[in-house]
N, C-alpha and C positions, 0 to 999 in steps of 0.2 A: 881590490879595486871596487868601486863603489859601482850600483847597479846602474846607475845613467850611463858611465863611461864603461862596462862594460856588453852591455847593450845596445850601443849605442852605432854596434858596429852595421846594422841594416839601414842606418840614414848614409852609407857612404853607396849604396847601390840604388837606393830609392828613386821613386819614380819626381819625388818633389826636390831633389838636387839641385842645383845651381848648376849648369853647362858650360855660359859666360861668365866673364870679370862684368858684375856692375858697380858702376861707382854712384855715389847717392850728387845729386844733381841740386837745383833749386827746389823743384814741388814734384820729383821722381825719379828713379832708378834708369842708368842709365848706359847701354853697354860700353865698354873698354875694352883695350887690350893689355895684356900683363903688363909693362914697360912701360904704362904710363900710369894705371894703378899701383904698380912696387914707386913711382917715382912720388906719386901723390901719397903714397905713405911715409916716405920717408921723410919727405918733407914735413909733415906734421908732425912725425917724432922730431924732427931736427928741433921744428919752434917750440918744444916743450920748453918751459922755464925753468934756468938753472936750478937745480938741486931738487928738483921735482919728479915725479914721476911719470911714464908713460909706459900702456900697457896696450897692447893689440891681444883681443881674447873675444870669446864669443858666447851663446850662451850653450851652443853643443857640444864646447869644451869640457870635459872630463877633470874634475879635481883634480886626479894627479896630475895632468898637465897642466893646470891653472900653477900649479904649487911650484 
């Protein structure tokens, strides 16, 4: 396991965490609720273009799970 993704385990308790679902707005973040952020996700995978790719990843994601 690579040292990011193994280390990485103290951002899941940290004090800079995420609490809320926010969803990215016009000019800001902005809170939701799950059910309408999974729905707003899904829908933009939906509109991917045939035989394309789409990827939901982040950048605290860990190589092995990127892979």
């Amino acid at each position: 396991m690579c040292d990011a993704g193994r280390l990485s385990c103290h951002e899941l308790q940290g004090e800079s965490r995420l609490m809320e679902v926010l969803r990215r707005g016009d000019d800001r973040f902005a809170v939701a609720d799950w059910p309408a952020a999974l729905d707003a996700t899904a829908a933009e995978l939906r509109g991917a273009r045939a035989g394309g790719v789409a990827v939901v990843a982040s950048a605290k994601t860990p190589n092995e799970e990127l892979y």
